[in-house]
C-alpha positions as CSV (number, residue, x, y, z in Angstrom):
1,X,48.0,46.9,-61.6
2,X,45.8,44.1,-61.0
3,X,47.9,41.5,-58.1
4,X,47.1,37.4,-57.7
5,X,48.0,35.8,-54.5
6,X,49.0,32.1,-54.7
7,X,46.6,29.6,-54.4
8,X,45.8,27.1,-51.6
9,X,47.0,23.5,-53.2
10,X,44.1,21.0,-53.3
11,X,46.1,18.5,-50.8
12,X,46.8,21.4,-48.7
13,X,43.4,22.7,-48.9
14,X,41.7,18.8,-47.8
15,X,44.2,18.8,-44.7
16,X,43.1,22.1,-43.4
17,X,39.5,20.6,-43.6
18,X,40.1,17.8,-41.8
19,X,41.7,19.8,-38.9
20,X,38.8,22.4,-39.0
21,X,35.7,20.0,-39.4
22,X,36.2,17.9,-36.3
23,X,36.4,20.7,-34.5
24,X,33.6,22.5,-35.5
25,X,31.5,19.0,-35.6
26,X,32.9,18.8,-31.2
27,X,31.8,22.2,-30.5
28,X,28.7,21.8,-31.6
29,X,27.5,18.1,-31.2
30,X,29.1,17.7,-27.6
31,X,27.4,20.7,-26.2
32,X,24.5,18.9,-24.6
33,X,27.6,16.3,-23.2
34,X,29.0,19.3,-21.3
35,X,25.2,20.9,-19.9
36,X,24.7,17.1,-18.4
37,X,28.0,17.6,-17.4
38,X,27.7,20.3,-15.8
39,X,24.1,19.9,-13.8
40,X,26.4,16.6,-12.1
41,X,26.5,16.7,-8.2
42,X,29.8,16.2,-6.5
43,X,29.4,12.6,-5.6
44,X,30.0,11.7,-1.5
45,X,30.9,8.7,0.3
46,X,27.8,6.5,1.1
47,X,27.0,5.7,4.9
48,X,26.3,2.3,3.9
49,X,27.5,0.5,0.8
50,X,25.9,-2.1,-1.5
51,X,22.5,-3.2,-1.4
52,X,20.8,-1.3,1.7
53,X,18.0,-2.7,3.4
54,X,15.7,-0.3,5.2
55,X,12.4,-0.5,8.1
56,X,10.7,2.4,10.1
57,X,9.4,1.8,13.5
58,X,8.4,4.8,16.2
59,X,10.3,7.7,14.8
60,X,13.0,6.3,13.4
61,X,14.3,4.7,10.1
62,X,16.5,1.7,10.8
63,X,18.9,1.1,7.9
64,X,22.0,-1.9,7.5
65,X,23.9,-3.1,4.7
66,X,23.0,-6.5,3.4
67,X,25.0,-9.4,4.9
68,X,26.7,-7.0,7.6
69,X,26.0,-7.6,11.3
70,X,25.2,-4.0,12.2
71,X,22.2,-1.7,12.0
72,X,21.9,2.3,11.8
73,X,19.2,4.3,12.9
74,X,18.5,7.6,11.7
75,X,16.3,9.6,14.1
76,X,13.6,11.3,11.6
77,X,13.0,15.0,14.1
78,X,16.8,15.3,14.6
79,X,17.9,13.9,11.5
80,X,20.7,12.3,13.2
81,X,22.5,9.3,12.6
82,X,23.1,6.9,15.5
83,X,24.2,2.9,16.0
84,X,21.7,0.3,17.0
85,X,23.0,-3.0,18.8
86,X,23.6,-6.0,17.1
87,X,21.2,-8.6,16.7
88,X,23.7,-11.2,16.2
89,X,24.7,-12.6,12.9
90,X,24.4,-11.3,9.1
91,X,21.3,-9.2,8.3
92,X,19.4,-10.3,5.3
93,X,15.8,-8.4,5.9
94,X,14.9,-5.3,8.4
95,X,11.3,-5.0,9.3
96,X,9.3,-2.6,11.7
97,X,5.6,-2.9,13.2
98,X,4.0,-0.8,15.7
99,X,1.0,-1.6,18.3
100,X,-0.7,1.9,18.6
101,X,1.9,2.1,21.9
102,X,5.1,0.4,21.5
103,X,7.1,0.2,18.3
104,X,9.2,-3.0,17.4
105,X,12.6,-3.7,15.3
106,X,12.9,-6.9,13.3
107,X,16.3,-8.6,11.9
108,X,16.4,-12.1,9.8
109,X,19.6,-13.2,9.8
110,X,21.7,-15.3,7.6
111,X,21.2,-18.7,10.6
112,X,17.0,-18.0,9.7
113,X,16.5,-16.8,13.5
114,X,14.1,-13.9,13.7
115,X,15.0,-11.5,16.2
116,X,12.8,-8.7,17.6
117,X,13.4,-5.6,19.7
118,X,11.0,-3.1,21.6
119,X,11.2,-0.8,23.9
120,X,13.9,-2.1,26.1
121,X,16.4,-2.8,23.5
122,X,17.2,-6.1,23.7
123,X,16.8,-8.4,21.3
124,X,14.2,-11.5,21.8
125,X,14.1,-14.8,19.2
126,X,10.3,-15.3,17.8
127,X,10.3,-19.3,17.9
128,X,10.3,-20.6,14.5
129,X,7.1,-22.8,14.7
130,X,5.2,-24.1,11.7
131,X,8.4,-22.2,9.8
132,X,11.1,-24.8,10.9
133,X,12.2,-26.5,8.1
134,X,12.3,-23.7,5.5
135,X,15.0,-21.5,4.4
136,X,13.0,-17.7,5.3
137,X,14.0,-15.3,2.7
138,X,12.3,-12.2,3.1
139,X,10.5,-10.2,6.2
140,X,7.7,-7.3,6.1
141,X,6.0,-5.7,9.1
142,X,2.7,-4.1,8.6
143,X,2.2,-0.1,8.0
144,X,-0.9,0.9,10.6
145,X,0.1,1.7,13.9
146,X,-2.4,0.1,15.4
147,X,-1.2,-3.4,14.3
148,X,1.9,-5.4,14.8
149,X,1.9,-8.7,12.5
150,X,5.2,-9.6,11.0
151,X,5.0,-11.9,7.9
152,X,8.2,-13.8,6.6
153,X,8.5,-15.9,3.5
154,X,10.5,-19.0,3.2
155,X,11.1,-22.2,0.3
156,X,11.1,-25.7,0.5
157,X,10.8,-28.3,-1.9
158,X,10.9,-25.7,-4.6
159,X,7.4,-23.9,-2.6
160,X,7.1,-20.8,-1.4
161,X,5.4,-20.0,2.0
162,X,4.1,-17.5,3.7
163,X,4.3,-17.4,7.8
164,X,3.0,-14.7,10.3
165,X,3.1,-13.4,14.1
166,X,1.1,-11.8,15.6
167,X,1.7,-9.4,19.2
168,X,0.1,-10.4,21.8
169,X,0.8,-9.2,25.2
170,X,4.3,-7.4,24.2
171,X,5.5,-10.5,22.9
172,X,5.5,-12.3,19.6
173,X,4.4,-15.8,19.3
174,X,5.4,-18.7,16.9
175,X,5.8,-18.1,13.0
176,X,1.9,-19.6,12.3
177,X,1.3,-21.0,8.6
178,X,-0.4,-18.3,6.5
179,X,0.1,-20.6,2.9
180,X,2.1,-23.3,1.7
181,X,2.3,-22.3,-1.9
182,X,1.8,-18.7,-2.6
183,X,5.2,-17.3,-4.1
184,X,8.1,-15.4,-2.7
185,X,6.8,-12.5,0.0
186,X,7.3,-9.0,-1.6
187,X,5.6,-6.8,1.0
188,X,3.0,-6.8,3.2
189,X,0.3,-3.8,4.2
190,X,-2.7,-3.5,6.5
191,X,-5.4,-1.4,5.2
192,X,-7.2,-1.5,8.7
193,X,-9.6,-3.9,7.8
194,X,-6.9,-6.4,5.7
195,X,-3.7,-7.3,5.1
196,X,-2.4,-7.4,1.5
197,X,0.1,-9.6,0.4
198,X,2.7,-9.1,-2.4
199,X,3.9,-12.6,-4.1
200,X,5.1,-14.4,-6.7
201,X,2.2,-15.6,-7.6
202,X,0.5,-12.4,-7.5
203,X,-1.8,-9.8,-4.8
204,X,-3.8,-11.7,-1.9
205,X,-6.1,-10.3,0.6
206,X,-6.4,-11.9,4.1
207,X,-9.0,-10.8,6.9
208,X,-7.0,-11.9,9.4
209,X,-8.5,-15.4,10.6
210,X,-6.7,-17.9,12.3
211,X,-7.3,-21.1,10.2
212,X,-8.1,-19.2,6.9
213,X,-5.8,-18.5,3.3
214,X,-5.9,-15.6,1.8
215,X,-7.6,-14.5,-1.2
216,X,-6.5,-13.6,-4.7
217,X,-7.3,-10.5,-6.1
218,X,-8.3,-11.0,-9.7
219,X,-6.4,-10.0,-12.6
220,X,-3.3,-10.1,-10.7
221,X,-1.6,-13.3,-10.8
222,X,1.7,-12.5,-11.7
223,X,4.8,-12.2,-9.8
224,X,3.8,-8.2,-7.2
225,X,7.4,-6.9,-6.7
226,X,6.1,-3.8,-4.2
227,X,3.0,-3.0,-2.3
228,X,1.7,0.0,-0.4
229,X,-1.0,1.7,1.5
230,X,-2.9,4.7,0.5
231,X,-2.6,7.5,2.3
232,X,0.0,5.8,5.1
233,X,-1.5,6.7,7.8
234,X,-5.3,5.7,7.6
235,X,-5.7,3.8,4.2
236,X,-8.2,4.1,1.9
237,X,-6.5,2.4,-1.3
238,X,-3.9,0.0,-1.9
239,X,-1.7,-0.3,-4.8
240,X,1.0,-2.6,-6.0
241,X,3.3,-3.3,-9.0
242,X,4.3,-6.2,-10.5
243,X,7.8,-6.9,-12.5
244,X,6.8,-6.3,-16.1
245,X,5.1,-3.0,-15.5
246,X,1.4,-3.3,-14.4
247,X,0.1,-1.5,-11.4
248,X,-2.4,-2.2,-9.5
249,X,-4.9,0.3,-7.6
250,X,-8.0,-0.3,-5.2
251,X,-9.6,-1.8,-2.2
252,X,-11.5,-5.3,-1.0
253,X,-10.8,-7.8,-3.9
254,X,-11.0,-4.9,-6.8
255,X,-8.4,-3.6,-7.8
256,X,-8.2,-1.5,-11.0
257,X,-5.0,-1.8,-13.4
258,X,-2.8,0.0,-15.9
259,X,0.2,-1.3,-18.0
260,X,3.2,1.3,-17.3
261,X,5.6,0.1,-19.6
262,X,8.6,0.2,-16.9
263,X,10.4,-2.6,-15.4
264,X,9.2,-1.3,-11.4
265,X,11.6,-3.2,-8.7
266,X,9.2,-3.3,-6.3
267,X,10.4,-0.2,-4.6
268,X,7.3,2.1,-3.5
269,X,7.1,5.3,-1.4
270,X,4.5,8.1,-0.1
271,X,5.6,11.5,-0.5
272,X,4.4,14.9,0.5
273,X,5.9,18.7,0.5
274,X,2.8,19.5,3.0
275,X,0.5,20.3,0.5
276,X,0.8,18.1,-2.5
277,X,1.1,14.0,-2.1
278,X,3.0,11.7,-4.2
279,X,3.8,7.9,-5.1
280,X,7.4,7.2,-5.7
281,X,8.2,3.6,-7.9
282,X,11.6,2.3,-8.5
283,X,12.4,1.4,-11.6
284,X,15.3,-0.4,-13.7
285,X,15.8,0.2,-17.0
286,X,17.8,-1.6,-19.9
287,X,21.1,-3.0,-19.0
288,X,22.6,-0.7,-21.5
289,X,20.7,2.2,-20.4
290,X,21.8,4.7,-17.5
291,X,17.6,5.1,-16.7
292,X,16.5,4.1,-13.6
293,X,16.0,5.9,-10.7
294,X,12.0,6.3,-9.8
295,X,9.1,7.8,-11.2
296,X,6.0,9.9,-9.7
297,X,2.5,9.8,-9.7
298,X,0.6,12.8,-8.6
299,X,-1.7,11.4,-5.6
300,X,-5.1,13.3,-5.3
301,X,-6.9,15.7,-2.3
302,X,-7.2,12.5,-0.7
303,X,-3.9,10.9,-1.1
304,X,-4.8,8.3,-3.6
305,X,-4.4,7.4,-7.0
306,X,-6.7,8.5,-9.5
307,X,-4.9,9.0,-12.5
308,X,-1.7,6.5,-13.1
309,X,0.2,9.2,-15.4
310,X,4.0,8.5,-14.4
311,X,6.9,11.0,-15.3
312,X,10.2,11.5,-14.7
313,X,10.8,13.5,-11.5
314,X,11.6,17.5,-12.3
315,X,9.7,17.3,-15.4
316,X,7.1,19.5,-14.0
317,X,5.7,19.9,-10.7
318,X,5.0,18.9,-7.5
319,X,8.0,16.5,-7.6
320,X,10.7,15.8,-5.5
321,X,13.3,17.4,-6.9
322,X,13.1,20.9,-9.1
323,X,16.2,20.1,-12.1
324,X,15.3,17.3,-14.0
325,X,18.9,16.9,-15.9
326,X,20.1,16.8,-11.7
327,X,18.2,13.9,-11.3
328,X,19.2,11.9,-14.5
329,X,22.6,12.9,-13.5
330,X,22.3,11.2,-9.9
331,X,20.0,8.8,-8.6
332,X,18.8,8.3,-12.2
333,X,21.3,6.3,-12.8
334,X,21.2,3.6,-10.0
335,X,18.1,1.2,-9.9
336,X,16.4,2.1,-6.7
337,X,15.1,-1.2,-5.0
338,X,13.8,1.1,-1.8
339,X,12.2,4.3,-0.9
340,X,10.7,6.0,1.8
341,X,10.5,9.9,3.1
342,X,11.9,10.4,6.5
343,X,11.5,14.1,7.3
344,X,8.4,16.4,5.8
345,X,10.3,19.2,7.6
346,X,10.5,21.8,4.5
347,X,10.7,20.1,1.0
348,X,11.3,17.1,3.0
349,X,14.2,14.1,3.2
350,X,13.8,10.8,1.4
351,X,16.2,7.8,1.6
352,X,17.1,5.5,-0.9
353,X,18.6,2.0,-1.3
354,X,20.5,1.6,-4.8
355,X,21.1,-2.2,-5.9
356,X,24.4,-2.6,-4.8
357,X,25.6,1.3,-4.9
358,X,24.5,2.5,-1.5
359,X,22.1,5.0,0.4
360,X,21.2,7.8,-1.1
361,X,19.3,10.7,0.1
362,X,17.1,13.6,-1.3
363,X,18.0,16.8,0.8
364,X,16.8,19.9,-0.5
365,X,15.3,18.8,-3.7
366,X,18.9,17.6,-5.0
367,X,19.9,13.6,-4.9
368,X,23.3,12.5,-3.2
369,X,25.3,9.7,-1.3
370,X,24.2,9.9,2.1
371,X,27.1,10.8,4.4
């Protein structure tokens, strides 16, 4: 005898779909939400909050939260975090030089008084010389140890100036005028010959001369948001990047270029695990976008660039860190505005300023807050 179950009404048939198929469609379509998910570090309470301003000078990194009034310094063979006194007033730029003896600390506060400390820890005011009058925005010591010029740039009158100081005898002099109308100051390097200047108005090279401007380097007139020497400690190459994506790579006055296609912010840092060298660039991505963070470039036998490929750190390696979806999930989503290794101790530490989220730091190949 042949049975027949009952069956399934057509409206009772549609509602069992509709509770089935979302489910199905979440199980399947979320699963790459979960894996990101899941390669996320516990996030940890920054040291310093908001924008972080950052300078190395004899051993240490020196580190203080924009518009606060005090400084950190992070000892880079102990790894240890100490305070640094006061220089008085809000800090709005950190620099560090060095003389081949003595290194020096430099603060700009919000009043647009220079201050400058060396080796006994007090803190002297460079006079502000052909300076006074302008509003100084911005502060860069040179790289080589074996030089110890400070630059500043300041406005007026809707201009843009550059000033410098140079040591001389322990002490810093007045701020002299370098030039009256070169853009905002973005960074300054010494390649042991020259100093390069990073400006509004684009890359200039300066021998040094009392009495003489600096030089453009062709090609390159366009607002240079970062500079850097090649390798750090005895340069052989210089190489910028400007805000729409172009970087810049040579010596003298010529410099070789490549569009990048990024938005870089100017951040730029050297890095090595002991054997292979890179360059770090901060970048910023769309404002609706969660990419940011940095990219590489693998640095040569020599420690310079010869091929401008970028990727995305933990793509492949050398890099930095060794989990790519880690990264994204971190400090790729924070524009990084600076960059620097502090350690090369093992795979090596390297501190980061966020715009406006804090240090972070890179310790065992993984990005966190630094605590």
């Amino acid at each position: 005898m042949k049975t027949h179950g009952k069956k399934m009404s057509l409206p009772l048939m549609m509602m069992v779909s509709l509770v089935i198929l979302p489910v199905l469609f979440f199980s399947c379509d979320q699963a790459p939400l979960f894996y990101a998910i899941a390669q996320e570090e516990a996030p940890k309470e920054p040291r310093l909050q908001g924008t972080v301003l950052f300078a190395s000078a004899g051993g240490y990194t020196y580190a203080a939260s924009s518009g606060s009034g005090s400084i950190l310094s992070y000892d880079n063979t102990s790894n240890n975090w100490t305070s640094t006194a006061s220089p008085g007033g809000k800090i709005r730029g950190l620099a560090g030089t060095n003389d081949g003896t003595n290194s020096y600390l430099f603060a700009l506060t919000d009043s647009g008084a220079v201050r400058y400390r060396g080796s006994s820890n007090s803190w002297t005011t460079i006079n502000r010389g052909d300076s006074s009058g302008y509003t100084l925005a911005t502060i860069y010591g040179t790289n080589v140890t074996t030089d110890g010029t400070v630059f500043v740039g300041g406005f007026k009158d809707s201009k843009y100036a550059v000033f410098y100081s140079k040591l001389s005898s322990g002490s810093y002099s007045n701020f002299t005028l370098l030039n009256p109308d070169i853009g905002l100051l973005h960074g300054a390097v010494y390649s042991g010959t020259n100093y390069y200047l990073a400006t509004g108005k684009g890359l200039y090279s300066w021998d040094g001369t009392t009495g003489t401007s600096p030089s453009p380097v062709a090609g390159s007139g366009k607002t240079i948001t970062g500079i850097i020497a090649l390798p750090p400690t005895s340069p052989t190459q210089i190489a910028a990047v400007s805000s729409d994506g172009d970087l810049f790579y040579g010596s003298g006055i010529s410099f070789a270029s490549a569009d990048k296609d990024e938005t870089f912010t100017g951040a730029m840092g050297h890095y090595t695990d002991g054997t292979n060298q890179l360059l770090l660039l901060g970048i910023q991505g769309a404002r609706d976008t969660t990419t940011h963070g940095y990219r590489e470039i693998t640095l040569d036998s020599n420690g310079v660039i010869s091929s401008t490929a970028l990727r995305t750190p933990g793509n492949s390696q050398p890099s930095t860190v060794d989990n790519e979806e880690k990264y994204n999930s971190s400090i790729g989503k924070y524009p990084v505005i600076a960059i620097r290794q502090v350690s090369t101790t093992g795979d090596g530490i390297i501190f980061a300023a966020t715009s406006r989220y804090g240090i972070m730091s890179c310790r065992d190949k993984k990005w966190n807050f630094e605590e």
